[in-house]
C-alpha positions in Angstrom: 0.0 0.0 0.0 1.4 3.5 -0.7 1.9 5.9 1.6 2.0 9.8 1.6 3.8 12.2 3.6 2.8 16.0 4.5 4.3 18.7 6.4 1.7 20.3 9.3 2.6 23.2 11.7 3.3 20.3 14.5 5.5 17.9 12.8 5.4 15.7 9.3 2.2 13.1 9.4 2.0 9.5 6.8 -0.7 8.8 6.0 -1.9 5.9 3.1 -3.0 5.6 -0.4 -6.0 3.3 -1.5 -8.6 3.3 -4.0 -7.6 6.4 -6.0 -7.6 8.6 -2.1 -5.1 9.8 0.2 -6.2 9.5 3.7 -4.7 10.5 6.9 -6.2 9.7 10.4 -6.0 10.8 13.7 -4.0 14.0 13.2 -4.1 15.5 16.3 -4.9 19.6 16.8 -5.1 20.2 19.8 -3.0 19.0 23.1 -4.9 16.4 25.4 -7.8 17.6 26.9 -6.7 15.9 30.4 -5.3 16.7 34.0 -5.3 20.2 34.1 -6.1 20.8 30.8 -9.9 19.2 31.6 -12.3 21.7 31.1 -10.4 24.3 29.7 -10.5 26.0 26.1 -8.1 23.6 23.7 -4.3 24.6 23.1 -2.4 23.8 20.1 -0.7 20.5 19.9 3.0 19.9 21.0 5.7 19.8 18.5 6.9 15.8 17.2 10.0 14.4 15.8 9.9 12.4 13.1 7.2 11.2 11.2 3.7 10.2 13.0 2.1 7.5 11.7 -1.8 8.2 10.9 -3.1 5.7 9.1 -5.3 4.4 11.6 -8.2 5.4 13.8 -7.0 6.3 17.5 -9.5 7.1 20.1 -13.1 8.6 20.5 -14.3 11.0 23.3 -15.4 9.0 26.3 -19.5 8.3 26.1 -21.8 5.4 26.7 -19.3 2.6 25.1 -22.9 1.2 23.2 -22.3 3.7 20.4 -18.6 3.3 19.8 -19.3 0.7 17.4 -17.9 2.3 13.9 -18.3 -0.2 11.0 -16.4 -3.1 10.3 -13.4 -2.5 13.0 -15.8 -3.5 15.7 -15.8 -0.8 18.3 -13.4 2.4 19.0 -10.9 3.1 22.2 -12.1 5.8 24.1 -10.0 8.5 25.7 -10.0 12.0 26.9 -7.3 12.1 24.3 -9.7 12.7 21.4 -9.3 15.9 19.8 -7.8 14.7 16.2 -9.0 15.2 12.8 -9.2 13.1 9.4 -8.1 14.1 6.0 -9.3 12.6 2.8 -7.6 13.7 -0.3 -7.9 12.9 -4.2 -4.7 11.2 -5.1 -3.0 13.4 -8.1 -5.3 16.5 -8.3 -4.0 19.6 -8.3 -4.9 22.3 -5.6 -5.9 24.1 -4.0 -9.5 22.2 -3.6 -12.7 23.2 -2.3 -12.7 21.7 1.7 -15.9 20.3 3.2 -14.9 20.0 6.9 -18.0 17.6 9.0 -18.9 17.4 12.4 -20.7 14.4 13.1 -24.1 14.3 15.0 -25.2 12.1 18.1 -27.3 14.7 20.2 -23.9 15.8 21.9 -23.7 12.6 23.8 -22.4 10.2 21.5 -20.2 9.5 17.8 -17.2 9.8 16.4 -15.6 10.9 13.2 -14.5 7.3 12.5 -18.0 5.8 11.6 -17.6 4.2 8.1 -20.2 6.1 6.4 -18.7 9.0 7.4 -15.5 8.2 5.5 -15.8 11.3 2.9 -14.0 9.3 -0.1 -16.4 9.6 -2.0 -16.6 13.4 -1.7 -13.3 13.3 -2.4 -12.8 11.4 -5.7 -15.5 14.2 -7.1 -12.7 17.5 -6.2 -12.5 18.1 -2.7 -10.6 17.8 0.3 -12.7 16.5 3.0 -11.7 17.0 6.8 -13.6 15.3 9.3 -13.2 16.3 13.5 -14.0 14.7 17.1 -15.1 17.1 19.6 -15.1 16.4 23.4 -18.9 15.3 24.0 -21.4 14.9 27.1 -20.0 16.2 30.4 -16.1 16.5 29.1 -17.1 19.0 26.7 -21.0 20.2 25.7 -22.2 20.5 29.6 -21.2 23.7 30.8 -20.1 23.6 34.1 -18.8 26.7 34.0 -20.9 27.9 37.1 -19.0 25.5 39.4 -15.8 27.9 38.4 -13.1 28.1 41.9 -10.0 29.9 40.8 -8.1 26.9 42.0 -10.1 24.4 39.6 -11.4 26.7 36.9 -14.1 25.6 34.6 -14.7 27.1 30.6 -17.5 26.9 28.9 -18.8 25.3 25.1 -15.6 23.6 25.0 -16.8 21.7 22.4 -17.3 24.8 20.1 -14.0 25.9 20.9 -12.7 22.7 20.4 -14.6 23.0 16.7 -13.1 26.6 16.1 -9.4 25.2 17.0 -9.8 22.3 14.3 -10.8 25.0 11.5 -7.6 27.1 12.5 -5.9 23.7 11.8 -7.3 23.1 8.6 -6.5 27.0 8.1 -2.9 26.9 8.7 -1.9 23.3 7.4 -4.7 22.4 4.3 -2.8 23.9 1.7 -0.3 20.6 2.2 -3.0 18.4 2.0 -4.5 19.9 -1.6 -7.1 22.1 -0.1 -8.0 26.2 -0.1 -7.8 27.3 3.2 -10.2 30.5 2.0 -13.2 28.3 0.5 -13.8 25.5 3.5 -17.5 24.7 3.7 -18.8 23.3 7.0 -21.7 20.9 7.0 -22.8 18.9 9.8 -25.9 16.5 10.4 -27.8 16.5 13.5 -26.1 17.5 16.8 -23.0 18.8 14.1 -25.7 20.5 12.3 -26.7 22.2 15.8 -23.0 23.0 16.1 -22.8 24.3 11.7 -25.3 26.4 13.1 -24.4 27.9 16.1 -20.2 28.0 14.9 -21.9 31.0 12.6 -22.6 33.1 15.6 -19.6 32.3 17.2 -17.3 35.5 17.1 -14.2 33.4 17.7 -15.1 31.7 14.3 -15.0 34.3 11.6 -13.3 34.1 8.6 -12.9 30.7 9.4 -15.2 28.9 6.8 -16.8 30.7 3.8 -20.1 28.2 3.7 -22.1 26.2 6.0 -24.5 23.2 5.4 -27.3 22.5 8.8 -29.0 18.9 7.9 -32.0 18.3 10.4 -30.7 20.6 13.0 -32.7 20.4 16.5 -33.9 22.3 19.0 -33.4 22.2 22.5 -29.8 22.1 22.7 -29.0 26.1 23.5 -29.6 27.2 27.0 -29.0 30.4 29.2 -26.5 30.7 31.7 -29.2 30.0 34.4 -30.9 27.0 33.3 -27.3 25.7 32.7 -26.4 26.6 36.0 -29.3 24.8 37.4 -28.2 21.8 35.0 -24.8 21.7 37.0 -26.0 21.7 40.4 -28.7 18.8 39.4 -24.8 17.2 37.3 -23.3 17.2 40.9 -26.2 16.0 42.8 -26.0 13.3 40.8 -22.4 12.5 41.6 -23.1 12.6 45.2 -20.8 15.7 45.9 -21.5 19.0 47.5 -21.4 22.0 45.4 -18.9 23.4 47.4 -16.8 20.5 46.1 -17.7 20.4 43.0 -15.0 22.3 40.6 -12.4 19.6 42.1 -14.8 16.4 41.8 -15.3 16.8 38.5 -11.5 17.6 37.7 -10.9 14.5 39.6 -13.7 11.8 38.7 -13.2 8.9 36.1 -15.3 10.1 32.6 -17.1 6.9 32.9 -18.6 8.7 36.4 -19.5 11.6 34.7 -20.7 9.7 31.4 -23.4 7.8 34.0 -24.1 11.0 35.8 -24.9 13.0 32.6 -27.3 9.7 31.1 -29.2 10.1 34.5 -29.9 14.0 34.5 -30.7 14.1 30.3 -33.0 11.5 31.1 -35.2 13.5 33.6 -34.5 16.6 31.9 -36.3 15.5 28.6 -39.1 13.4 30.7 -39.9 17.1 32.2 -39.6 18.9 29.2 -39.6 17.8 25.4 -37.9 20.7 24.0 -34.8 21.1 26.1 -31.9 18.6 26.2 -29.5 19.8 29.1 -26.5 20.0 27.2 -25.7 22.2 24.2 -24.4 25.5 23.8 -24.1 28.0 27.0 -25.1 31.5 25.3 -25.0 34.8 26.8 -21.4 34.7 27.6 -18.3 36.4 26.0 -17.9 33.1 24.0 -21.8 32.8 22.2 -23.3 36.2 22.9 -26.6 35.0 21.5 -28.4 31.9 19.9 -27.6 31.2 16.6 -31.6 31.9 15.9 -31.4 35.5 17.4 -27.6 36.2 15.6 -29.1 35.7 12.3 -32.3 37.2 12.8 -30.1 40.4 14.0 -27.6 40.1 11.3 -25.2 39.2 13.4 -23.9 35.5 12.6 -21.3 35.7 10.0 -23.5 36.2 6.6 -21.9 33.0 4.9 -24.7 31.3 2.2 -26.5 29.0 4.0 -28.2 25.1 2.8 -30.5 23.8 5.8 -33.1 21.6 5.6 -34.3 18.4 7.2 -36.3 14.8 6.6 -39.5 14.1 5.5 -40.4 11.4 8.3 -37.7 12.5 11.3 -39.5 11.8 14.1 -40.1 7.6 12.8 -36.6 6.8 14.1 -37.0 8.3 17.9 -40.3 7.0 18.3 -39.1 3.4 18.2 -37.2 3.6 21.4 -37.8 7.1 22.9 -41.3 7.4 24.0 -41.2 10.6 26.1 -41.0 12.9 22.9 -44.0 14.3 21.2 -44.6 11.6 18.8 -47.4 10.4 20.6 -51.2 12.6 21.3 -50.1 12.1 25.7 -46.8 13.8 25.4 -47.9 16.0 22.3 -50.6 17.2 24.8 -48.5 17.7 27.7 -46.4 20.2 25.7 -48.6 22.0 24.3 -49.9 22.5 27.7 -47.5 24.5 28.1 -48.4 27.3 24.8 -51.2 30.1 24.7 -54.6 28.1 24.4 -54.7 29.6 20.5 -51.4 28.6 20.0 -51.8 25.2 20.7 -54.9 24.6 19.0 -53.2 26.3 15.9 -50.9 23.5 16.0 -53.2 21.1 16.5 -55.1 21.7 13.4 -51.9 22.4 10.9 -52.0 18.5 11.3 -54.9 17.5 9.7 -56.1 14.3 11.1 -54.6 14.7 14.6 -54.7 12.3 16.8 -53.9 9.6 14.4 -50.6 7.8 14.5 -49.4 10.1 11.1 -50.4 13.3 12.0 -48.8 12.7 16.0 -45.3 11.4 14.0 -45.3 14.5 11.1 -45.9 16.9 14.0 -43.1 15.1 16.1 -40.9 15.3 13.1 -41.4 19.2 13.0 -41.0 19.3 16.2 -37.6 17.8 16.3 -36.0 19.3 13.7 -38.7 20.6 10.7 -39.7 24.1 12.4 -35.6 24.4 13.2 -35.1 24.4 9.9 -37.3 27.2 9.0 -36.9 28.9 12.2 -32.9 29.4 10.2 -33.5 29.9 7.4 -36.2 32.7 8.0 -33.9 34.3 10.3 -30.5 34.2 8.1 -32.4 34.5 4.7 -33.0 38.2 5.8 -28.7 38.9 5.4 -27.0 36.2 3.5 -27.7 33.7 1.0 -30.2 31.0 2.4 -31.6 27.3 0.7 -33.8 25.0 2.2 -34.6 21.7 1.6 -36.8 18.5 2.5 -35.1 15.2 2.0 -37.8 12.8 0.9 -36.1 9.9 -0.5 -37.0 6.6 1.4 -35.8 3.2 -0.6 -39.0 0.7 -0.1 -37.4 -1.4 3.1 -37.2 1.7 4.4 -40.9 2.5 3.5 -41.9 -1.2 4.6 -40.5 -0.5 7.8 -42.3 2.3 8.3 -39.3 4.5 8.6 -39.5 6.2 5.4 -37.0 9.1 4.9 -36.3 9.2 8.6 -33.7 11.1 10.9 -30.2 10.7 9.2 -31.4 9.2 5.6 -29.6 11.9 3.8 -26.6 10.8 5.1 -26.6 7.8 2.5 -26.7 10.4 -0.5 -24.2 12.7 0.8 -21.8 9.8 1.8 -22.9 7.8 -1.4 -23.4 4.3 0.8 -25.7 3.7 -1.9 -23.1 2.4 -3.7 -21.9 0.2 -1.1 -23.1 -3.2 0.6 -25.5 -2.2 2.7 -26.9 0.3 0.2 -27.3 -2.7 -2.4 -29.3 -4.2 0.5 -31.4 -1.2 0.9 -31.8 -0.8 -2.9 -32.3 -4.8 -3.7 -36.0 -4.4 -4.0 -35.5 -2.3 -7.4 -34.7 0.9 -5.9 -30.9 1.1 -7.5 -31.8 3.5 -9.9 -33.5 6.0 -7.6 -31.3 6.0 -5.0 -28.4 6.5 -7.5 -29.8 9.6 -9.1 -30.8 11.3 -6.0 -27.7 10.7 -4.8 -25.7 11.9 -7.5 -28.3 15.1 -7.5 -27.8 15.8 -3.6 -24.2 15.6 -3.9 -23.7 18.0 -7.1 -25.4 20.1 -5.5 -23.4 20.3 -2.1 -20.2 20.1 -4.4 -21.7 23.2 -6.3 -22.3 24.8 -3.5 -18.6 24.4 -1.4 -17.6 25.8 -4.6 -19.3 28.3 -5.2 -21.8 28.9 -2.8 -24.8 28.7 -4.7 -26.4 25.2 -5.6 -27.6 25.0 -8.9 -29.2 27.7 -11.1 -32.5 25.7 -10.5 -32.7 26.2 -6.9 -33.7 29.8 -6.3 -32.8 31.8 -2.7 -35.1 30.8 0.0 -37.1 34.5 0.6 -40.0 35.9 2.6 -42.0 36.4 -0.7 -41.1 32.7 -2.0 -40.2 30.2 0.2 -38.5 28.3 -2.0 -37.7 24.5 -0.9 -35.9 21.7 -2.7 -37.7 18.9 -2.3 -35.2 15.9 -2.7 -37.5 12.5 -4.1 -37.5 9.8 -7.1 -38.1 13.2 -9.1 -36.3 15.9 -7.0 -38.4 19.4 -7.3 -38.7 22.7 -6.3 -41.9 23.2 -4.3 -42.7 27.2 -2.7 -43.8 27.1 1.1 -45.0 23.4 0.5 -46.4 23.6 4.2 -47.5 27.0 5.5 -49.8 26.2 8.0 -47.2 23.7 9.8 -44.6 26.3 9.6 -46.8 29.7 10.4 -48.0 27.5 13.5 -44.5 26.8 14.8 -43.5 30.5 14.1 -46.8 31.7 16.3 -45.4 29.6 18.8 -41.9 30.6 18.7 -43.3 34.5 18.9 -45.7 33.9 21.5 -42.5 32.3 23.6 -40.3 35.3 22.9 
């Protein structure tokens, strides 16, 4: 196997050749987030000799080991020593390439950057240089605990955004030896790291540090005020048994698999008690996040980079096989809305036409999730900057015979291409080949349009107040304008009415 050599700012990494790709793995950029470097902001790497060997997979951040399970390598180490990053490179094109930089999703709790579908060759082999990143999750990194501060033990907050921001002044200073333009990098992100795409653009630390951004199904629920995340860490350190008084050093001090179990315990009440909020996320109203990403773009004050968001057709189909304390049901659906003006809630109500039934209870736990998100952005950002929505409606027929249809995280097999793989010739077996290959091809020219040059095809117009415009992705992909308006003006009457 052949291997190839590049020079970074910290010392010269080898990485391997295969399949017509360079790859590179596990480059770290940023020292070890451990002993007294726990919950502090990340510092840049120390200097090696030599030549380090990347051309395998090292370690994720520390979570419930149940989701560590990648691919076909079985399960991934975990370690506090996590914060590395993953190059994918076409072998013998000439730079400087487009980069698409991802940050992989698992509500802030679990994932890695070493999943196989999130391998990025594929993105590659069509002209870019793709850069994927680990972030510290859970308690290590997207809890703030910041409120617990002692000047002995001190305690920073949305370390996992600043981890994020110190991976894109890597890619910054060392791309160019990799192939890539350091001046057109594209983040995209799915999920959780569409939560993080999102909120990175109102993140003054970040500017200038990407020039587009891409939020598939971003949620709600994961940005929270200083006090509620204060109240957050006092019910963290309850849950460890430790006094508050003792906290900043316990928590210093404590294995992560403590602080993994406490976390699972406290998210697990949190959502229980209310739907829409999640315990962990981003910490805004400090010096580091000002303001939500919603309210920074709605301002005009999140960097105005053009914008793709959207989300799936059938989100919620996924969650509601093993999470029954979301509103995908009329009980829970009911205790929420509980808690809305009485015309609010019956405003939402009948936007779902058939409600109670089992499909009107999923589409409105699908907006819920991460549909109203979606247009919540991109009615705030379209106002400043270039801004395209989608709906991603594509569901092969297992998928449809499941009764998943084009459920939470579907897109990823277009924008990864695993239709071409194994499992997507399983998926596709029952004569959906064809489909699956052409919306495939489609979603992915159009994100490779767009990292290029920021728009995504001449025949997807600007998402606008007066238009609406969405691309609806399906067997025949098609641009529909404001396909829903009473879902979405019902969700907006209840995002004003919370205000």
């Amino acid at each position: 196997m052949a291997v190839s050599r590049r020079s970074t700012t910290s010392g010269t990494v080898q990485g391997f050749i295969r399949d017509g790709v360079a790859r590179w793995r596990s480059i770290p950029y940023a020292r070890p987030p451990m002993g007294p470097l726990r919950f502090r902001a990340p510092v840049p790497p120390l200097p090696w000799r030599g030549v380090r060997f990347c051309d395998e997979f090292s370690y994720c951040a520390p979570q419930d080991p149940r989701y560590t399970y990648v691919g076909r390598a079985g399960r991934q180490q975990m370690s506090e020593d996590c914060l590395t990053l993953n190059v994918v490179a076409p072998e013998g094109q000439d730079g400087p390439l487009p980069v698409m930089f991802f940050i992989h999703g698992g509500g802030y709790m679990f994932g890695t950057s070493a999943i196989s579908v999130y391998d990025g060759a594929a993105i590659a082999r069509r002209g870019a240089v793709y850069v994927s990143a680990n972030y510290r999750l859970g308690a290590l990194g997207c809890l703030d605990l910041s409120s617990l501060s002692t000047p002995e033990h001190p305690l920073q907050d949305n370390l996992f955004l600043r981890d994020l921001v110190m991976a894109l002044r890597w890619v910054r200073d060392n791309i160019a030896e990799f192939g890539g333009d350091p001046d057109n990098v594209t983040i995209f992100g799915e999920s959780a790291g569409a939560h993080a795409v999102a909120t990175l653009m109102a993140v003054p630390d970040a500017e200038g540090l990407f020039r587009q951004a891409i939020s598939e199904s971003p949620p709600g629920g994961l940005s929270h005020a200083s006090e509620y995340s204060a109240e957050i860490a006092r019910r963290f350190v309850a849950g460890l048994g430790v006094p508050v008084s003792d906290a900043a050093r316990a928590v210093m001090t404590l294995r992560p698999s403590q602080l993994v179990r406490a976390l699972e315990n406290v998210m697990t009440d949190t959502i229980k008690d209310t739907p829409d909020s999640f315990a962990i996320g981003a910490a805004f109203g400090g010096e580091y996040l000002p303001r939500t990403h919603v309210d920074a773009m709605a301002r005009g004050e999140a960097h105005r980079v053009p914008l793709i968001v959207g989300s799936n057709a059938t989100e919620a189909t996924l969650f509601a096989r093993f999470m029954d304390h979301l509103p995908t049901n009329e009980p829970v659906i009911e205790r929420f809305l509980a808690n809305a003006e009485p015309e609010v809630a019956q405003r939402l109500r009948v936007a779902y036409p058939g409600y109670p039934s089992r499909r009107a209870c999923m589409t409105f736990g699908s907006d819920f999730t991460f549909g109203a998100r979606a247009w919540e952005l991109a009615e705030a950002h379209s106002v400043h900057a270039p801004t395209y929505h989608y709906r991603y409606d594509y569901a092969p027929r297992p998928l449809q015979w499941s009764g998943f249809g084009a459920t939470h995280g579907t897109e990823l097999l277009a924008v990864f291409d695993v239709y071409e793989t194994r499992l997507g010739g399983l998926l596709t077996a029952a004569g959906d080949r064809g489909s699956a290959r052409r919306v495939s091809r489609d979603l992915q020219r159009r994100w490779r349009s767009f990292s290029r040059t920021g728009v995504p095809g001449a025949d997807w117009p600007r998402y606008t107040d007066a238009q609406r415009a969405t691309m609806i992705f399906d067997r025949r992909s098609r641009v529909e304008f404001d396909p829903v308006p009473e879902r979405r003006e019902a969700w907006a009457a209840l995002s004003a009415s919370d205000a």
